[in-house]
N, C-alpha and C positions, 0 to 999 in steps of 0.2 A: 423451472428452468426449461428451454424450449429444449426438445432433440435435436442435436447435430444429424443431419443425412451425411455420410462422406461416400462419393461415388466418384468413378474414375471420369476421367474427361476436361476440358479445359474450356468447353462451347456450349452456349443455348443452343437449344434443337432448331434446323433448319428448316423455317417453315415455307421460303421464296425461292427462287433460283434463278441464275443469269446464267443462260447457256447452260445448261445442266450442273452449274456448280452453287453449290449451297449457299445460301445470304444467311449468316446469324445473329445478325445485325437488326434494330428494331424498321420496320417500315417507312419507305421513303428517307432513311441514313445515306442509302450507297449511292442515290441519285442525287440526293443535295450533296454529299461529298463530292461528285465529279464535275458536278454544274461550278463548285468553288474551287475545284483543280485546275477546271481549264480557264475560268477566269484568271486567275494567281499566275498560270503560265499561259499569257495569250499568243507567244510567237515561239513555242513549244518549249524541250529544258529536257535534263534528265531528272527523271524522281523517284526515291525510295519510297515503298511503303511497308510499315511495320507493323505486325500484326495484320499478315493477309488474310489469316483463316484457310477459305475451301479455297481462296480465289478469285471468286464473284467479281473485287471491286479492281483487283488487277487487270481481269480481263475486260469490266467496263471500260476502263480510263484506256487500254491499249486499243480496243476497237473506237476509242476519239481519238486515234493519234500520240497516246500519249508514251513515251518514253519510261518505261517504269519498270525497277527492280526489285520483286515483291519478296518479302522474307515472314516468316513465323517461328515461333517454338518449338512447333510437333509441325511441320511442312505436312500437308495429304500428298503434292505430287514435287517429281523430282526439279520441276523448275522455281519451286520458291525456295528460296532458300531459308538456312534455319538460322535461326538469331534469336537467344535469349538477352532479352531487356535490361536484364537484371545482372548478367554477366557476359556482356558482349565480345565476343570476338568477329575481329572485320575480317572481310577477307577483300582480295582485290576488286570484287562487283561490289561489295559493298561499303567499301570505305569512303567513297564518295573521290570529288566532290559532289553534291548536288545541289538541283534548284531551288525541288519542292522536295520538304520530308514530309508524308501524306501520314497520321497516326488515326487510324478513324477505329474508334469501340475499343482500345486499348490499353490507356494509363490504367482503366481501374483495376486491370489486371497486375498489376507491377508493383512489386515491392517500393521502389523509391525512384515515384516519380521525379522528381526535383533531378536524381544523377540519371535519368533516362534522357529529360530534358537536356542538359547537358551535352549529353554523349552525341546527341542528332545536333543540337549547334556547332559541335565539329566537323561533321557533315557537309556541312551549308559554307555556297561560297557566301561572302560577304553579300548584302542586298538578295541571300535566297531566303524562299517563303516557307513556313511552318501552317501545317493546318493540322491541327488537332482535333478529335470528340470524345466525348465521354456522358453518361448519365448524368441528366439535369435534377440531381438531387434537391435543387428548390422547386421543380415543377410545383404548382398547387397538390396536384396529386400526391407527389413525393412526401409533402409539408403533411399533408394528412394522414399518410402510410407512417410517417417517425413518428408522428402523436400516438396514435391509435395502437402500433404494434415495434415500434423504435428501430426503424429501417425504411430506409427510401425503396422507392419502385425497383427494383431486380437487385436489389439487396437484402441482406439479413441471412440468417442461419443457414439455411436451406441453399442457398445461391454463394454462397463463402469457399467452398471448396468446389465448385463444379456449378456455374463456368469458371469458377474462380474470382467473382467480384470480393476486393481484397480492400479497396482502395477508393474514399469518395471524396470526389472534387466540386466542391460549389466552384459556380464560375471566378467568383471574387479571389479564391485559393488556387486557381487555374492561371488566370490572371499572372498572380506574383511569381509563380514557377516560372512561368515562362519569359518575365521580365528579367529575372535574376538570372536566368539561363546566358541571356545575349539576347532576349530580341527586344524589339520598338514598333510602333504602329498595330497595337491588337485591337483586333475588331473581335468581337464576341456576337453569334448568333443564335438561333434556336430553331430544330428542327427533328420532325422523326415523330411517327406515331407509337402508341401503344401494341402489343401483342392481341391484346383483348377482343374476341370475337362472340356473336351471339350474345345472349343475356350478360355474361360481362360488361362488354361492349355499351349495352341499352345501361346497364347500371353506371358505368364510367360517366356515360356521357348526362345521365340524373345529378352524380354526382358533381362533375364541371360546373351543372349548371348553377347548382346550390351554392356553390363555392365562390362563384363568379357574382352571385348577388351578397356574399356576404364580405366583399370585398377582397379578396383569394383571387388573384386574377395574374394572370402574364398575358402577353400577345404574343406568339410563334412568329418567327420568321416563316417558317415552312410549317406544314401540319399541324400537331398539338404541340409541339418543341420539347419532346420528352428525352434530346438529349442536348448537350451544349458542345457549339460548334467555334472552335478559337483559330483565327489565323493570324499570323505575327511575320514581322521581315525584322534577320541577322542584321546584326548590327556587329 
């Protein structure tokens, strides 16, 4: 039976930064999430986003103009506010309404996505936009990590308690949450590199490649699409 690690903390280690504030998020996530924020609201809007982290992708989206009132669980500074997922209390910044509820690197944190889902359709005036992400647990990669050792990419034992991956969404189960929630019109993407640097890296990409001739293949919308990227409009 493998060893549990239990360690304090709720975050992968920050290995990017926007403006000095840490990205925990896997490579090229916070830049594909803002490029599909401002599309979603092109003549601006108010937006929540949950699961800020350090902040990074709040303050990208506010240096495009963007309107946004960013919350977390453990907040690092005193302008995000704190909002557990799983046991929400609103307050008046955050009960909405809003346009766009922005959730990027999030569900897999949360006990029960399905009433997280939910609670942001409240949120949202009618015709506002959801955009979701989370770990593309069919990536090829992924598909080969559950054979070999029975846990997708930033999943499994070690990663269950700190950053807290709890919770895994194929897109297809992504999908229906958010259908059943109240929305209509999902488009589903794929975007976001690996962590893997140096000899990893060289081996990752041996790997893709061998996978890709044996028929093991996706095509990324953005980078390798090592997470899945879901936007939806309230209905």
């Amino acid at each position: 039976m493998t060893d549990v690690v239990r360690r304090d903390g709720r975050r992968t280690p920050a290995v990017r930064d926007y403006r000095g504030h840490g990205i925990h998020a896997a490579p090229g996530v916070h830049e594909y999430a803002a490029d599909l924020a401002r599309s979603l609201l092109p003549d601006g809007g108010r937006v929540l986003e949950v699961g800020s982290g350090c902040g990074a992708l709040a303050l990208r989206l506010r240096d495009a103009g963007v309107d946004v009132v960013p919350t977390d669980l453990d907040p690092p500074h005193d302008w995000i506010a704190r909002l557990d997922l799983d046991d929400p209390e609103w307050t008046e910044d955050t009960r909405g309404p809003f346009d766009l509820v922005v959730c990027v690197e999030t569900l897999e944190h949360v006990e029960n996505p399905r009433q997280v889902l939910r609670s942001v359709r409240a949120l949202l005036r009618p015709g506002g936009r959801l955009l979701v992400s989370t770990p593309n647990v069919t990536h090829p990669h992924s598909r080969l990590l559950t054979l070999l050792r029975g846990a997708p990419y930033v999943f499994g034992p070690r990663l269950y308690h700190s950053p807290g991956h709890i919770t895994l969404l194929p897109d297809w189960m992504l999908t229906e949450h958010v259908r059943l929630a109240g929305f209509d019109d999902v488009e589903v993407t794929t975007a976001g590199d690996t962590f893997y640097r140096g000899p990893m890296r060289a081996a990752y990409r041996v790997e893709m490649a061998a996978l890709w001739l044996l028929g093991i293949r996706q095509r990324a919308t953005s980078g390798d699409g090592v997470c899945t990227f879901l936007t939806a409009t309230a209905v």
